[in-house]
C-alpha positions as CSV (number, residue, x, y, z in Angstrom):
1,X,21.5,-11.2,7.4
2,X,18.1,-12.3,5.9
3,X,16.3,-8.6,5.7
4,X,12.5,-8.3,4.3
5,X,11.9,-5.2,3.2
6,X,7.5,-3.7,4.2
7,X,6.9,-0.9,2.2
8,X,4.1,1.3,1.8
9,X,2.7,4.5,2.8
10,X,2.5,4.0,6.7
11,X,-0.2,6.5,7.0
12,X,0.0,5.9,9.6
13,X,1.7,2.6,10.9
14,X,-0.7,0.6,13.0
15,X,-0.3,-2.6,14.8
16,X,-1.0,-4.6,11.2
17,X,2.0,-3.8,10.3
18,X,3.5,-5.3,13.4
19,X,1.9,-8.3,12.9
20,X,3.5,-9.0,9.5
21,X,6.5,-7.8,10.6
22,X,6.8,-10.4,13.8
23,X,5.0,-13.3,11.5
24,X,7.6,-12.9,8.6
25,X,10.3,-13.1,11.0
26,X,8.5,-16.3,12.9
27,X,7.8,-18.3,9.6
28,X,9.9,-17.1,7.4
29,X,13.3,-17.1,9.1
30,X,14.4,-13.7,8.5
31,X,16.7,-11.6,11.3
32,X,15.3,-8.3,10.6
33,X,12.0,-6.3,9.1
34,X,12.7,-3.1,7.3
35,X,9.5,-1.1,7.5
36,X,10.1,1.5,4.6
37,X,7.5,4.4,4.1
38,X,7.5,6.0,0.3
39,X,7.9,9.5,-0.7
40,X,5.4,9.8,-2.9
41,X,2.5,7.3,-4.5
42,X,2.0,7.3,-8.4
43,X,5.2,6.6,-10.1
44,X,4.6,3.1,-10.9
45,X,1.0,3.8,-12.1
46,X,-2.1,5.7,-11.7
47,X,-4.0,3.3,-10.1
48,X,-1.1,3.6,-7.1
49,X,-1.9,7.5,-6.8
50,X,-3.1,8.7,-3.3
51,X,-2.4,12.0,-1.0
52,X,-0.2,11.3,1.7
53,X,0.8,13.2,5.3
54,X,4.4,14.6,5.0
55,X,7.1,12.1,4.4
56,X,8.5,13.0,7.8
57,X,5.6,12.7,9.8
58,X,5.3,9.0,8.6
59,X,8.8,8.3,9.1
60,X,9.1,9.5,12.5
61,X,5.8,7.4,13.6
62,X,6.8,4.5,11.8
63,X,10.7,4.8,13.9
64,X,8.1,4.8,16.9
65,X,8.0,0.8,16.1
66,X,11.8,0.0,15.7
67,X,12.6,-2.9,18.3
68,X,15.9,-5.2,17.8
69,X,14.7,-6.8,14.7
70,X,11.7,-4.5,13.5
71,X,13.1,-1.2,11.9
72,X,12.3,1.7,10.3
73,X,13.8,2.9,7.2
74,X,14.0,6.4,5.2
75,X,15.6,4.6,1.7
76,X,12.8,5.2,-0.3
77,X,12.0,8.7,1.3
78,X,15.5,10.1,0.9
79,X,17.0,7.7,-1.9
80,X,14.4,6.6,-4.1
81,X,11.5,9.2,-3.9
82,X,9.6,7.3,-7.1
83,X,10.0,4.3,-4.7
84,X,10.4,2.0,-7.6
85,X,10.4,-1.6,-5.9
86,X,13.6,-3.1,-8.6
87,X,15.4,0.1,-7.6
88,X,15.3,0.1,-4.3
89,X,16.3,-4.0,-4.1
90,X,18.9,-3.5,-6.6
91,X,20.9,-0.2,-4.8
92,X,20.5,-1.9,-1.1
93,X,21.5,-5.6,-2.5
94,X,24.8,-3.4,-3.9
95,X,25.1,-1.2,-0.4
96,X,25.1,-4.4,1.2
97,X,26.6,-7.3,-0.4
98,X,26.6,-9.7,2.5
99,X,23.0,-9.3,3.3
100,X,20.2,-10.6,1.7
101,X,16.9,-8.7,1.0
102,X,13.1,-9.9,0.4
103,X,10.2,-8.0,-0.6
104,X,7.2,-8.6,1.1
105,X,3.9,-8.1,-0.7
106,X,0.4,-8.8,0.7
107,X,-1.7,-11.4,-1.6
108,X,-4.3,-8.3,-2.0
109,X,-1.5,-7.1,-4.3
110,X,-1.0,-9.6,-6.6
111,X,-3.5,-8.5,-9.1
112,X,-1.6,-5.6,-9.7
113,X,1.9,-6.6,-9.9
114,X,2.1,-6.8,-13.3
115,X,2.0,-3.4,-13.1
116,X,5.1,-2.2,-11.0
117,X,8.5,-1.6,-13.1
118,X,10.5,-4.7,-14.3
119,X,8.0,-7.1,-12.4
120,X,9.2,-10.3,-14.1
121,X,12.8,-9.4,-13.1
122,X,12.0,-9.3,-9.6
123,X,10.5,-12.3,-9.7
124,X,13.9,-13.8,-11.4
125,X,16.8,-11.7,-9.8
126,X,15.4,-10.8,-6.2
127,X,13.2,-12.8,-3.3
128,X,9.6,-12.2,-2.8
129,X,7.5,-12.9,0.6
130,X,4.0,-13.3,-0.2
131,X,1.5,-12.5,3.3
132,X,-2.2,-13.4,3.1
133,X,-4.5,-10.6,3.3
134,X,-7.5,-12.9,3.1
135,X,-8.8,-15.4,5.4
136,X,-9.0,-18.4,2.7
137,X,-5.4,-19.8,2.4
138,X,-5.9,-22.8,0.5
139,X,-5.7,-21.6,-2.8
140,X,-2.5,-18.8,-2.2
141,X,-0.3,-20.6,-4.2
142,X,-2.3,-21.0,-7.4
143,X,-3.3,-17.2,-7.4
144,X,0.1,-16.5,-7.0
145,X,1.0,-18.6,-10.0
146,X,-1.4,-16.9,-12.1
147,X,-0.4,-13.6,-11.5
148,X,3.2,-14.1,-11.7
149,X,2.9,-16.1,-14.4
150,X,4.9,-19.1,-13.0
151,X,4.3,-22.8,-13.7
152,X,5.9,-23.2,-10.5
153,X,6.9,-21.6,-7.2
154,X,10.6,-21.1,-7.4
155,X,12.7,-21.3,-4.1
156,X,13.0,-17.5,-4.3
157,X,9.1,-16.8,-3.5
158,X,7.9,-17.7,-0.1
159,X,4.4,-18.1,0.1
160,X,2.9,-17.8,3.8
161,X,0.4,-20.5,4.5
162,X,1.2,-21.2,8.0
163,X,-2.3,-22.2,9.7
164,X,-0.7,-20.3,12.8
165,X,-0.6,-17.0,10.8
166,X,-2.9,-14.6,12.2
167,X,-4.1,-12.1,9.4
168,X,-6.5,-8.9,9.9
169,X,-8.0,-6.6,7.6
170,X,-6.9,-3.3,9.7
171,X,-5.2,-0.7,7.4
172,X,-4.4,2.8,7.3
173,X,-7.3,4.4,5.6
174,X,-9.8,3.0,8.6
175,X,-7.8,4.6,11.1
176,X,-7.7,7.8,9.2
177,X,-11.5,7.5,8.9
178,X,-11.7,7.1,12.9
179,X,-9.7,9.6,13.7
180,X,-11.7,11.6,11.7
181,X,-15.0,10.7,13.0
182,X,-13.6,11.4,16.6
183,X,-13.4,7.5,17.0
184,X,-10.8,5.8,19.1
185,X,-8.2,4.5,17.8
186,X,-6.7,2.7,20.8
187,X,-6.3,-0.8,19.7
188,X,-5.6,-0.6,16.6
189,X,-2.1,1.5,17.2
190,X,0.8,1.8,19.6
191,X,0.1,4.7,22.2
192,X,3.2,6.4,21.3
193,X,1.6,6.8,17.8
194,X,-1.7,8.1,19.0
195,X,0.2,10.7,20.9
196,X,1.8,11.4,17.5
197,X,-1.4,12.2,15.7
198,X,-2.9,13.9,18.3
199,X,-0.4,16.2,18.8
200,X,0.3,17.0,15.1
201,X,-3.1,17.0,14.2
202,X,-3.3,14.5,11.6
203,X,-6.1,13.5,10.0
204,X,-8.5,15.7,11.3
């Protein structure tokens, strides 16, 4: 199987991430989505650093979005608690031999890549996804040149530029800020998760 790996904090997992998840599988071929939450922020580099809910209470929303192709996974939480991206692609590429894994990074990331562990060998041993975070598309490819420092795009990076693609700036930290404000948060996650942090409090 072709399996791209989301990570991040899911904090909590909103319908963004849904919408990367069902796009990546639409245009980039791939059978299933792996939506990883970390342990922790901060081991790669400061700049990373953030306070997150519980590991568990991010987990068990994020399991809230598992479908036949989208699921969630606890790798990084119970395996790989620095969640250090090479680390994590090179012990699942050795659990599972026959499948085939891809990172998926948002474009809004690119300017820090150079700062995650062994970023040039994951650019040469593993498979990158690249998903636009911005509404400009035309000029993805060159920014992603420039900050992997490639003359070209090899066949192992896979730069969304699909006009199809529907992109949003939604992410965790403005439904935090709702939720804290007593603003609803309907639309922007599944109902099972705004039962979730209702009933756990979170956020508040």
């Amino acid at each position: 199987m072709k399996i791209a790996i989301l990570g991040g904090s899911f904090d909590p997992p909103h319908l963004g991430h849904i919408l990367i998840a069902r796009q990546v599988i639409e245009f980039a071929g791939m059978d299933q989505v792996w939506l990883m939450p970390n342990y922790s922020t901060g081991a790669q580099h400061a700049i990373f650093q953030k306070k997150l809910s519980p590991a568990q209470d991010r987990l068990a929303m994020t399991k809230l979005l598992e479908d036949d192709k989208i699921k969630a996974s606890d790798f990084e939480i119970n395996e790989n608690k620095k969640s250090i991206t090479i680390d994590t692609l090179y012990t699942l590429s050795n659990m599972h031999p026959k499948d085939r894994f891809y990172w998926i990074t948002g474009s809004d990331k690119l300017e820090t890549f150079h700062l995650w562990d062994d970023w040039q060998k994951i650019i040469t041993d593993y498979r990158l996804i690249i998903f636009p975070r911005e509404h400009m598309l035309w000029h993805l490819e060159n920014r992603v040149k420039e900050a992997l420092q490639l003359q070209k795009i090899p066949s192992n990076v896979i730069i969304l530029q699909n006009k199809e693609l529907i992109l949003t700036n939604l992410s965790s930290t403005i439904i935090r800020e709702r939720e804290r404000k007593g603003l609803p948060i309907d639309f922007l996650v599944e109902p099972a998760i705004k039962k979730y942090i209702k009933e756990y409090k979170l956020y508040k």
